[in-house]
C-alpha positions in Angstrom: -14.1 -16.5 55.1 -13.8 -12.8 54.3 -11.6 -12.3 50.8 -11.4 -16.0 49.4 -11.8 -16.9 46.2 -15.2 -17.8 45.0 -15.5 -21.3 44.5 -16.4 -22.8 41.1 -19.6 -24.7 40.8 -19.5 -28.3 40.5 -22.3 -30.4 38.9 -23.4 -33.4 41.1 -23.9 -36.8 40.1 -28.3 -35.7 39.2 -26.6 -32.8 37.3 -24.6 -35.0 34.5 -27.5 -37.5 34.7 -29.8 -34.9 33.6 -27.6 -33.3 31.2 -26.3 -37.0 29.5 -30.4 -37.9 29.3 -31.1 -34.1 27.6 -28.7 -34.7 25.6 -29.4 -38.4 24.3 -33.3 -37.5 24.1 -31.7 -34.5 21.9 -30.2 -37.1 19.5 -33.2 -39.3 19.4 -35.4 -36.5 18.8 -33.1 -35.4 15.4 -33.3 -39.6 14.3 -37.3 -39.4 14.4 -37.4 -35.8 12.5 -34.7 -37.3 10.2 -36.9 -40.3 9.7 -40.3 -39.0 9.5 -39.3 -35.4 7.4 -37.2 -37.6 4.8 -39.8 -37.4 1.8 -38.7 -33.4 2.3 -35.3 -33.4 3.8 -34.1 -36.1 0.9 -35.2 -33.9 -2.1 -34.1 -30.9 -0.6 -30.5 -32.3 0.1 -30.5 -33.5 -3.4 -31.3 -30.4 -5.4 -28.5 -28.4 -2.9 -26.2 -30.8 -4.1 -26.9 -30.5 -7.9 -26.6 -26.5 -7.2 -23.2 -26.8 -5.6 -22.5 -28.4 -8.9 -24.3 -25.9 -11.1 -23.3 -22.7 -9.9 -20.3 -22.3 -11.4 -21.5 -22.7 -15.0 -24.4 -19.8 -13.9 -21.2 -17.7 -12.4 -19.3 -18.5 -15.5 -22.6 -17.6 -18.0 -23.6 -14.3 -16.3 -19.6 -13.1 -16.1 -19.7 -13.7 -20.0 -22.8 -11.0 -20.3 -25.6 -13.8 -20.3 -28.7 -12.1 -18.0 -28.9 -13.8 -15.2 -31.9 -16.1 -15.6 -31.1 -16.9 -18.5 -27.7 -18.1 -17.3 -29.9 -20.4 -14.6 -32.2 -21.8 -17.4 -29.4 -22.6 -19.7 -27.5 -24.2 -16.5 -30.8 -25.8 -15.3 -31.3 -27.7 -19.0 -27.5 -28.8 -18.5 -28.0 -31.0 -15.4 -31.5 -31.6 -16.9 -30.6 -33.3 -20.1 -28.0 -36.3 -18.8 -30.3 -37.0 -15.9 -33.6 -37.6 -18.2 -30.9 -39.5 -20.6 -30.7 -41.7 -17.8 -33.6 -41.6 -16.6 -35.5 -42.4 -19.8 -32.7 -45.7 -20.6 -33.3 -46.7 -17.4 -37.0 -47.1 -17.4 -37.1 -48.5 -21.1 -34.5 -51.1 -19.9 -36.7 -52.0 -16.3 -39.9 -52.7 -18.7 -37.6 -55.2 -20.5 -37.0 -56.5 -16.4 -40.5 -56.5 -15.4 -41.7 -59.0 -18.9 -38.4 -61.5 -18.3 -38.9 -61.9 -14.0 -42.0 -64.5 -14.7 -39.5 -66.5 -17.0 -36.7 -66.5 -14.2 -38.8 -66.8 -12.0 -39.4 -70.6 -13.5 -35.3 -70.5 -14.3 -34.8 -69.7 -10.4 -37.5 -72.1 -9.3 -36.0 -75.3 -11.6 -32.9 -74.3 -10.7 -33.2 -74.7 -6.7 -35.2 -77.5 -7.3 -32.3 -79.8 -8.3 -30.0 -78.5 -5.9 -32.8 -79.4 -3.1 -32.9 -83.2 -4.8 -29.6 -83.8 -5.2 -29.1 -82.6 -1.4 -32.1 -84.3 -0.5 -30.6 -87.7 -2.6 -27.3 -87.2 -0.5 -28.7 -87.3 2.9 -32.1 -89.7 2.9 -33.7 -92.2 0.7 -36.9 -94.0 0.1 -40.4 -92.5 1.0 -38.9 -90.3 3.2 -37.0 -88.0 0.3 -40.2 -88.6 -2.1 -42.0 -87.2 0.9 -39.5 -84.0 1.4 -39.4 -83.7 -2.6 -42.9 -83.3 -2.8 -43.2 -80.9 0.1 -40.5 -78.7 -1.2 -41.6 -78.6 -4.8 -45.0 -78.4 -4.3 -45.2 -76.2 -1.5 -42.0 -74.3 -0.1 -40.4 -73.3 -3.2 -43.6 -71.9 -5.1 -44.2 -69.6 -1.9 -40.3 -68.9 -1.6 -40.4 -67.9 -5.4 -43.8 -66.2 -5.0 -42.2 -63.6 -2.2 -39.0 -62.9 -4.6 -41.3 -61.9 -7.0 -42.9 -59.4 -5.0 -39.8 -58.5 -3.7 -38.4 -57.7 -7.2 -41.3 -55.6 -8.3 -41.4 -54.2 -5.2 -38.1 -53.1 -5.8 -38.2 -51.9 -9.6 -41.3 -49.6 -8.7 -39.7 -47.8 -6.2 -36.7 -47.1 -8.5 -39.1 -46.1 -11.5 -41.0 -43.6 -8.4 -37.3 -42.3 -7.9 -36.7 -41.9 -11.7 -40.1 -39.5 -11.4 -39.1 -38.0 -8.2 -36.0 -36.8 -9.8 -38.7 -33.8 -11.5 -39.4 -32.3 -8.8 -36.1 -32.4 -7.5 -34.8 -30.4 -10.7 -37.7 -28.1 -9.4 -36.2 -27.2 -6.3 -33.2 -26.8 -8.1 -34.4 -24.4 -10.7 -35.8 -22.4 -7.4 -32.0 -22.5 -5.3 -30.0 -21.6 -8.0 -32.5 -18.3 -8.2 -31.9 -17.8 -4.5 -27.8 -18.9 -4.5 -27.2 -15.9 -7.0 -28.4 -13.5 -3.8 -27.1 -15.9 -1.3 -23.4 -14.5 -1.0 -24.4 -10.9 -1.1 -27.3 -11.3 1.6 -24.3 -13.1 3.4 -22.3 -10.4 3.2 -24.8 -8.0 4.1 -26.2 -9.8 7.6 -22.5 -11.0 8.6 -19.6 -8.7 7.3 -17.3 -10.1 4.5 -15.2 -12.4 6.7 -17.5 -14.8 8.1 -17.6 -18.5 8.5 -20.9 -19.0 7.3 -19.7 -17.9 3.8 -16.3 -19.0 4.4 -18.1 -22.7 4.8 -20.6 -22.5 2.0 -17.6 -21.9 -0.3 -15.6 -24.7 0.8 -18.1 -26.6 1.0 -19.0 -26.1 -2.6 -15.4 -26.6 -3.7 -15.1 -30.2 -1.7 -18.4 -31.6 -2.5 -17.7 -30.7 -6.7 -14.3 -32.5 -6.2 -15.9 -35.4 -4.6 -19.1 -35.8 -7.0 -17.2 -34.9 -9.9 -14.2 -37.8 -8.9 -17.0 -40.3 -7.7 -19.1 -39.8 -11.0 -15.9 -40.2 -13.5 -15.7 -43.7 -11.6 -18.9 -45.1 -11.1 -19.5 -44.3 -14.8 -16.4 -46.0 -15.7 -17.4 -48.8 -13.7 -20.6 -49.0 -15.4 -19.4 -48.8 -18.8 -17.5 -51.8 -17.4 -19.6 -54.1 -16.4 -21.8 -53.3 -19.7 -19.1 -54.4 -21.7 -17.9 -57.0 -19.9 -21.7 -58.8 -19.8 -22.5 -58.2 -23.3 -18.9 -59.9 -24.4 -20.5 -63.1 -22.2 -24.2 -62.5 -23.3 -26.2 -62.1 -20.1 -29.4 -61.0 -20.8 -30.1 -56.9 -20.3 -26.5 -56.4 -20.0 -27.5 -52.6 -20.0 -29.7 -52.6 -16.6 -27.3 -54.3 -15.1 -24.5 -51.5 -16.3 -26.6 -48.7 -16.0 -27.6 -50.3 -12.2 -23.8 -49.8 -11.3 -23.3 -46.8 -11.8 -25.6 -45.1 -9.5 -24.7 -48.2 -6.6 -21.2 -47.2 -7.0 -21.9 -44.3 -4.9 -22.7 -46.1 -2.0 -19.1 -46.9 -0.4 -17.8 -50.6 0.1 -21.3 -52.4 -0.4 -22.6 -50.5 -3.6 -20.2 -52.4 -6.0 -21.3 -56.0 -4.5 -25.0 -54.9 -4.9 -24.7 -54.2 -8.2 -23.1 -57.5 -8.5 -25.5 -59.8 -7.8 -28.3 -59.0 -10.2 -26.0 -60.4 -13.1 -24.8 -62.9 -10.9 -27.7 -63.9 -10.0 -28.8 -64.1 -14.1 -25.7 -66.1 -15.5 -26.4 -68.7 -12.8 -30.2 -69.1 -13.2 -29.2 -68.5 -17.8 -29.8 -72.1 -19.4 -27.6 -70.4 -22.1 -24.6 -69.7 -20.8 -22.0 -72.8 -19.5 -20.3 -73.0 -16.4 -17.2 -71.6 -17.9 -19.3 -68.5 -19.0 -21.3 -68.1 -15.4 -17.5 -68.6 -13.9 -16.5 -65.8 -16.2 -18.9 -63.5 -15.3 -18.2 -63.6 -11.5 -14.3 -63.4 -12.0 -15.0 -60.4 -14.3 -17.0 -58.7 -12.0 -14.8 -59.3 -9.2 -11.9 -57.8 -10.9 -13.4 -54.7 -12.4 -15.1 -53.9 -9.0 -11.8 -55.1 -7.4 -9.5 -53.0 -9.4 -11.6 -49.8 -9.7 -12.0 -50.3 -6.1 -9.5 -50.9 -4.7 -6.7 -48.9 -6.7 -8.3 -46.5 -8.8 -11.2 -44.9 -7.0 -9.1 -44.5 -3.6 -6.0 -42.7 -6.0 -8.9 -40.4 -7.8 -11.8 -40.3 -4.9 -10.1 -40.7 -1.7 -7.8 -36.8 -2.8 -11.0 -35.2 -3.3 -12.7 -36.7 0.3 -10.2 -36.4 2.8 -12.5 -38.5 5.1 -11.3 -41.3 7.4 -12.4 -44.6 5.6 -13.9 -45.8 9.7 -15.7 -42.5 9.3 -17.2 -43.3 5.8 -18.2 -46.4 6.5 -20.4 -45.7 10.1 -22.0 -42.6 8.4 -23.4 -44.9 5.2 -24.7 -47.5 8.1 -26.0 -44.4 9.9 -27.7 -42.5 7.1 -28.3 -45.7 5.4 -30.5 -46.2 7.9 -31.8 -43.1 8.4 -32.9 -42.8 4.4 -32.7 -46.4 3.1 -30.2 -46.0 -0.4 -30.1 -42.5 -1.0 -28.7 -41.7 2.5 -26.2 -44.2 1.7 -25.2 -42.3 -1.3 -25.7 -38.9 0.1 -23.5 -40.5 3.4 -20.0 -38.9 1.8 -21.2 -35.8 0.8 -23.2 -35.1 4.4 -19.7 -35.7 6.4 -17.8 -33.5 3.9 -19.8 -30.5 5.0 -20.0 -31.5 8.6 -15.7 -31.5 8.4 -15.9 -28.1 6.5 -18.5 -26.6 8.8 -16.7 -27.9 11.6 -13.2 -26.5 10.3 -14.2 -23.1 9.8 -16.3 -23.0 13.4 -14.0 -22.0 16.6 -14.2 -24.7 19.4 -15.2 -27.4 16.6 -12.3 -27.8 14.5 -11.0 -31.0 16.7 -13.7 -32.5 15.3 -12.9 -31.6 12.1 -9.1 -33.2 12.3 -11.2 -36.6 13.9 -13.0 -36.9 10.6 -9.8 -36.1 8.6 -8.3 -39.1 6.9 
């Protein structure tokens, strides 16, 4: 009819199929590049995030006169020197791991053995439990042991290949923080002054500095901890297991139990130690992950963050997944810039209030 309105388009039922599968073949696409890029993508969010926390002691240096790459090397050897600290304790101690795991490897294998008997001894008798004896000791157990083994050096390489990856990642560093001290005036340049790009990058740094800074005060606390706490009950490399914690503790809700179980694992298996020490060991653990926590890290961590605990812990599952441990550490960090970005972006900051705590 001559002068009505124009009618507004409506998608048909094909329309929102197509557009749901786009959109789900979209997110699938992002998980494989995730997946597949994350020898790149994992360094690269790493040595961003170790700039966020430099910066400000180059912006401090070069305000006080200090020339400007000089500012970057001086801040560069700052973040280098308590990472190779680490680094170096850490590998010393694993070598002292990698000569004891044949002798608990016998402690483990002795030690299931008489629980298997006296289990064994409770349920059959006769030829029949001489039978299942033999079979288990002889047979299951040395190929159960056998995969553990694997399984532990397995595991103690990969973190001595981090521990050397962590070079190259103080590479890329040295390389941003060159670029970063251009970054806000090329911003300002391409964009204008008021923009959210920059508006985003600086809160972004201020959050993520909070958060590390927070996180890092208690996961070393909680490492000193446990060090002390093991070496008052004697369980052997008291120091890994310490030093193990600390960098765990940055993986929300599980990290705390992993680091557990190591030393748990050691007082059981410890001919050594008595069942009041071994009982003493688990209570102590459980209360200094229980009361760091559970009451100090959420006063401390939780003011910095901001971030729903539900949202926390999917996004360690999901980038846990994504990149095995480190994405479970990097999981907090990740979802504080997505809020910021989100925040500071018109049409996205419902988002932002969703992630909000």
């Amino acid at each position: 009819m001559r002068g009505s309105l124009p009618t507004e388009p409506t998608l048909t039922g094909s329309g929102v199929s197509r557009r749901i599968t786009y959109r789900l073949a979209a997110v699938l696409l992002l998980a494989v590049f995730l997946i597949q890029a994350r020898p790149l993508l994992i360094p690269l969010v790493l040595a961003a995030l170790l700039a966020f926390l430099v910066y400000p002691v180059v912006r401090t240096l070069t305000r006080r006169g200090l020339p400007p790459v000089v500012a970057i090397l001086v801040a560069q050897g700052i973040a280098t020197l308590p990472i190779t600290g680490l680094g170096l304790v850490f590998a010393a101690n694993v070598g002292a791991l990698v000569q004891k795991l044949p002798e608990y490897q016998v402690l483990i294998q002795a030690r299931l053995a008489s629980v298997i008997n006296w289990s064994l001894a409770q349920v059959t008798s006769g030829t029949v439990r001489t039978a299942l004896e033999q079979n288990v000791t002889e047979t299951v157990l040395p190929e159960l042991m056998q995969r553990g083994l694997s399984f532990a050096q397995g595991a103690v390489q990969l973190i001595t290949t981090a521990v050397v990856d962590i070079f190259l990642l103080l590479v890329i560093n040295l390389f941003l923080l060159m670029e970063v001290r251009r970054l806000r005036e090329k911003i300002v340049e391409a964009f204008g002054g008021q923009n959210a790009l920059l508006s985003s990058l600086e809160a972004i740094g201020e959050d993520v500095r909070a958060y590390v800074v927070a996180k890092t005060a208690m996961s070393a606390l909680t490492g000193v901890c446990v060090w002390l706490l093991l070496l008052a009950f004697d369980v052997d490399l008291a120091a890994l297991w310490g030093l193990l914690a600390f960098p765990l503790n940055f993986i929300p809700t599980v990290g705390a139990i992993l680091a557990s179980l190591p030393p748990m694992a050691v007082a059981i298996i410890d001919p050594s130690l008595d069942t009041v020490d071994t009982v003493g060991v688990f209570l102590g653990l459980g209360a200094v992950n229980g009361v760091i926590g559970s009451f100090i890290d959420p006063r401390f961590v939780g003011r910095s963050v901001e971030i729903s605990p539900l949202v926390v812990f999917i996004s360690m599952l999901l980038w846990g997944f994504l990149w095995g441990p480190i994405g479970a550490i990097l999981a907090v960090p990740i979802m504080v810039s997505v809020k910021v970005i989100c925040s500071h972006v018109r049409g996205l900051e419902p988002i932002a209030t969703l992630l909000k705590a």
